[in-house]
C-alpha positions in Angstrom: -52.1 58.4 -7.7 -52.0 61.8 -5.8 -50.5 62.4 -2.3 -51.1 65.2 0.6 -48.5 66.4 3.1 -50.1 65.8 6.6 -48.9 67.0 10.0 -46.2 64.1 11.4 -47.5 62.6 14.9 -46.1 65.9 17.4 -46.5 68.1 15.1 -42.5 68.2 14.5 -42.2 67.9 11.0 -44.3 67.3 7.9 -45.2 64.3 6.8 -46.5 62.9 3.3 -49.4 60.4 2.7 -49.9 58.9 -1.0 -51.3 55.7 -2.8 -48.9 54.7 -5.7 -49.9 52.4 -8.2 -47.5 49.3 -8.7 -49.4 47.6 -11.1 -52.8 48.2 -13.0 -55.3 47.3 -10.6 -52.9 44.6 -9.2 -50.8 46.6 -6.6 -50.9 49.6 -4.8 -48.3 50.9 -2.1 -49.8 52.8 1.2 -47.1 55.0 1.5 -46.6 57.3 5.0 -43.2 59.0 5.6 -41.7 59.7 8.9 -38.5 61.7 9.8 -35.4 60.2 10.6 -34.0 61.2 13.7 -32.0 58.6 15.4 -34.9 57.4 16.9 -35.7 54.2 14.6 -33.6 51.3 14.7 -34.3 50.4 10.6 -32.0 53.0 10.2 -28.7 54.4 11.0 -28.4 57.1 14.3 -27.1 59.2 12.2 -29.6 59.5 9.3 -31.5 62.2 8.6 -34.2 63.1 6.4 -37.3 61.1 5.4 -38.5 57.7 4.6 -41.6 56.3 4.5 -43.8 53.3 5.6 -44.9 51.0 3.1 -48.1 48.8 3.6 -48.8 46.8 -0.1 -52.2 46.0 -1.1 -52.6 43.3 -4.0 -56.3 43.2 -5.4 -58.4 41.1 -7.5 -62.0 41.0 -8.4 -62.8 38.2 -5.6 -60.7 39.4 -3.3 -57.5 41.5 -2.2 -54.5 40.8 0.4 -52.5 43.5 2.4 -49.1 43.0 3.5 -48.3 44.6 6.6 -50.2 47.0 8.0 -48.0 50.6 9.3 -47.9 52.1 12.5 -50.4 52.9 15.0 -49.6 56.5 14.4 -50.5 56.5 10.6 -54.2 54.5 11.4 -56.5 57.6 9.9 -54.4 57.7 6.4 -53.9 54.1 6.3 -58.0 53.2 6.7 -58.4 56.4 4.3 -56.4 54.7 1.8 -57.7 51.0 2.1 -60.8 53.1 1.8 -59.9 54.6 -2.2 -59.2 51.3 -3.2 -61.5 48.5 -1.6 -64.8 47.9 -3.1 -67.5 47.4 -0.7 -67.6 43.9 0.7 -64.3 42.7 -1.1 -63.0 40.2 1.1 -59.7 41.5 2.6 -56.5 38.8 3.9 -54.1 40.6 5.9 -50.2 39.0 6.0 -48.0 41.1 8.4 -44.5 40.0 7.3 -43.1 40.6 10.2 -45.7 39.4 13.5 -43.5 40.5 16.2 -42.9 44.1 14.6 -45.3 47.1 15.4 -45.0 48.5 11.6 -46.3 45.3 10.2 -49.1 44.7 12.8 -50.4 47.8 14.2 -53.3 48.8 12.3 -54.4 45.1 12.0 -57.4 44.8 14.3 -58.8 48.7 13.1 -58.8 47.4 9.9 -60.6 44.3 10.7 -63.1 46.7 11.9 -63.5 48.9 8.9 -63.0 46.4 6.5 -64.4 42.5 5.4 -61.4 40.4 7.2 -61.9 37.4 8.4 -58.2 35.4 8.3 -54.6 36.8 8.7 -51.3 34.8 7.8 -49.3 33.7 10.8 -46.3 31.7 11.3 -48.4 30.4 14.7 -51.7 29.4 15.6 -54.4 32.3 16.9 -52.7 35.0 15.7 -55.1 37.3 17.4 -53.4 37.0 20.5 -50.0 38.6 18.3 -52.8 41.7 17.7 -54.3 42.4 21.0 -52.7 45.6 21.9 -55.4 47.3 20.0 -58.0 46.1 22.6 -58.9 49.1 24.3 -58.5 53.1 23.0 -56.7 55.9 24.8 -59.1 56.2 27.9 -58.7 52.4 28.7 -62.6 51.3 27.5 -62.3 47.7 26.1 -62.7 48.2 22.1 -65.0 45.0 20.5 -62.1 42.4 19.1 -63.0 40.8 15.5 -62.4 37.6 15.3 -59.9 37.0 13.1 -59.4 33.3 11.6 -55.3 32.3 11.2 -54.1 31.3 8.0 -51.1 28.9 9.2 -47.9 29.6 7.3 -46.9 26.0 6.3 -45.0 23.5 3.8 -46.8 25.1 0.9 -45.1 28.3 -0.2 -47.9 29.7 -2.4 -51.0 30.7 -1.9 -53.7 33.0 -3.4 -54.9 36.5 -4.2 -58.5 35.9 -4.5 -59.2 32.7 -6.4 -56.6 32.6 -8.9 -53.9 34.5 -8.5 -50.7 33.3 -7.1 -48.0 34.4 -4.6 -45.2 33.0 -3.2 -44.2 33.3 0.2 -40.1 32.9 0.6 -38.7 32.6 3.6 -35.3 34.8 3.3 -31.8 34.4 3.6 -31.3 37.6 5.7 -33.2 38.6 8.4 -32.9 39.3 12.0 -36.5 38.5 13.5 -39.6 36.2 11.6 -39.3 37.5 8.4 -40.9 36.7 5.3 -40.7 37.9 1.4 -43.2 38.2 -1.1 -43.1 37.3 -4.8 -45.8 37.9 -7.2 -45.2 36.7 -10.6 -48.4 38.2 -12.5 -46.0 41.6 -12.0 -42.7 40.5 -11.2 -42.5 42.0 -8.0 -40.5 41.1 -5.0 -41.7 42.4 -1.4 -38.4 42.2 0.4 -39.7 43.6 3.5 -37.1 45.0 5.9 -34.1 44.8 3.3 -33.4 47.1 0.6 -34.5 50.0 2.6 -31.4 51.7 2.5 -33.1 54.7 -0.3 -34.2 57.2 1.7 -35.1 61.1 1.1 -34.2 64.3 2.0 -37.7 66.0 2.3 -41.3 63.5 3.1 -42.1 63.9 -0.4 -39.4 61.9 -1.9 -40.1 60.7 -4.8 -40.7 57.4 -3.3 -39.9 55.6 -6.6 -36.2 55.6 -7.7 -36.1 53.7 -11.1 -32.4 54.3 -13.0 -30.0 55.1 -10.7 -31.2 55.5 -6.9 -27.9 57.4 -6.6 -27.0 55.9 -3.4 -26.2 51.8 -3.4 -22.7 51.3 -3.8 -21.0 48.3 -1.8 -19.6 50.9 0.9 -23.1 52.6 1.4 -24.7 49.1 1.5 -22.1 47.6 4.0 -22.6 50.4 6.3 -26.3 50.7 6.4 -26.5 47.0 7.1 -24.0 46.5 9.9 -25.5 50.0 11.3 -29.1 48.5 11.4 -30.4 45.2 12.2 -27.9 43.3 10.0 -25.2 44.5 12.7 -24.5 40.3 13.0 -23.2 40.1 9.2 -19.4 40.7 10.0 -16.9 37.9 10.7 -19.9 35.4 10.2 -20.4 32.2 8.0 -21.8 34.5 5.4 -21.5 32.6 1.8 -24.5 30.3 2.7 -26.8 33.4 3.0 -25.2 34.4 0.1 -25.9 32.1 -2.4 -29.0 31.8 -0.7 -29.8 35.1 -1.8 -28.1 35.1 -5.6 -30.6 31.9 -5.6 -33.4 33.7 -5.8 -32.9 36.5 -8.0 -31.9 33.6 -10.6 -35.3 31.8 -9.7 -37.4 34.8 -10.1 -37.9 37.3 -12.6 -37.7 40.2 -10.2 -38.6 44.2 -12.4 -39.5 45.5 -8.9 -38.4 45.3 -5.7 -41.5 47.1 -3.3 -39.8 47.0 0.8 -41.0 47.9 4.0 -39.2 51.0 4.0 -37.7 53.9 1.9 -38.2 53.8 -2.1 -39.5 51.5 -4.6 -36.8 50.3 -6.4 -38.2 49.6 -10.2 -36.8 48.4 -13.2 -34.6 45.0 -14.1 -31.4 46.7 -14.5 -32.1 48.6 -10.7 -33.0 45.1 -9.7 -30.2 43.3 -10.9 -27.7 46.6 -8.8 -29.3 45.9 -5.9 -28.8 41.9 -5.8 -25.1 42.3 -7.3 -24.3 44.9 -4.7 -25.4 42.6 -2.4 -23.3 40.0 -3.3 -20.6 42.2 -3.4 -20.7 43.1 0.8 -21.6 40.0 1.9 -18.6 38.2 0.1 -16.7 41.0 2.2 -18.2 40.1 4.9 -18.0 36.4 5.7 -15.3 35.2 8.4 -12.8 34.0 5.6 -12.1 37.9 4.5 -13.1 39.5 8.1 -12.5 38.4 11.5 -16.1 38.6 13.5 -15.7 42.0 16.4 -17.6 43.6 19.5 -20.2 45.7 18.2 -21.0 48.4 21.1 -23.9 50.1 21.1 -23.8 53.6 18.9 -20.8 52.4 16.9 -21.2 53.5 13.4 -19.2 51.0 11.0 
């Protein structure tokens, strides 16, 4: 589906809005780029260029689910897209993957006002009270808050898009903060959230899908974005736990897509199986029997 190149919040540089399809029907990707200026800790001070914000929206007949819901800053695209793809009345789950981050929850409660949702996924109870930033707009007048029921992250993994259609939720190996991954069978995607978001693009309008070669993962490029990002932790630790971890389930699941929070879309099995093997590859490197664990100072690029 089409795009359009929108002012970015200042007015500083372009930015690109688009609705890709994943999946016939099944998936569509929100997608809203941003420059990179040093200024977002997902990323590396010193990359520049574009990536984008990724909001996932999963839809049946009887119902659809959104994971994560984009920044505050991209609200009027965001509700315009929900908007292209919802049916009137479809009942509409949201599931921020990460609670406590401000990409995954900071259109929540305007959508909840343009749209039929009634329950959002939560790792703890009332998750309103995770959402209530968006109480009152710019002049300080109290907004109405919809009441939004909590569907409580428990012992059972999967759960439902509409009726019959199942996803798993994973907790995963890597992450820094509450984290969760997303894997939907009926089209062998994987929603790895906050990791493998290491494509990103020279100009806002990408391409946002890199199938092939991405032309950037390579172990070196991989180590470095990770230990220069949130993943700063990884060196010197007890690493081959998280590791086998991780080659567990690639093996479990049939993965031809891998849709994350940020940057491209990586698609196709052979991409799939790069990104995984690479992986591997830097955190074997990585655990305390082949590095010794070091003071990371702040702006320090490794």
């Amino acid at each position: 589906m089409g795009g359009e190149v929108r002012p970015a919040p200042g007015g500083v540089q372009a930015s690109w809005s688009g609705v890709t399809e994943l999946a016939a029907s099944k998936i569509y990707a929100l997608q809203n780029t941003f420059p990179l200026d040093g200024r977002v800790s997902q990323y590396p001070i010193k990359a520049r260029g574009h990536t984008a914000s990724n909001c996932y929206l999963l839809l049946e007949e009887d119902g659809a689910l959104l994971l994560d819901t984009g920044y505050a800053a991209h609200e009027g695209a965001i509700l315009d897209q929900l908007g292209s793809l919802l049916p009137p009345g479809v009942p509409l789950k949201i599931f921020p993957l990460r609670i406590n981050e401000f990409m995954s929850v900071g259109n929540a409660m305007a959508i909840a006002r343009r749209f039929n949702v009634k329950e959002c996924y939560s790792s703890t109870t009332d998750v309103a009270c995770w959402l209530d930033f968006d109480a009152v707009d710019v002049n300080g007048r109290s907004k109405d808050a919809p009441a939004l029921g909590t569907i409580l992250l428990g012992a059972s993994q999967t759960y439902r898009v509409g009726a019959g259609r199942p996803i798993e939720v994973i907790n995963p190996p890597l992450r820094l903060i509450s984290t969760r991954w997303i894997y939907d069978a009926a089209s062998r995607t994987l929603f790895s959230s906050d990791m493998f978001t290491h494509v990103w693009r020279g100009g806002p309008e990408g391409p946002w899908i890199a199938e092939g070669d991405d032309g950037v993962t390579s172990p070196a490029f991989v180590r470095s974005f990770l230990l220069n990002t949130r993943y700063w932790w990884l060196e010197g630790g007890a690493i081959d736990p998280l590791r086998r971890a991780a080659a567990e389930i690639f093996a479990r699941h049939d993965i031809e897509t891998i849709a994350p929070g940020y940057g491209a879309i990586l698609r196709g099995r052979a991409l799939a199986e790069r990104q995984f093997a690479v992986l591997d590859e830097v955190l074997r490197g990585l655990d305390r029997r082949a590095v010794k664990p070091r003071y990371v100072a702040r702006g320090l690029e490794r």
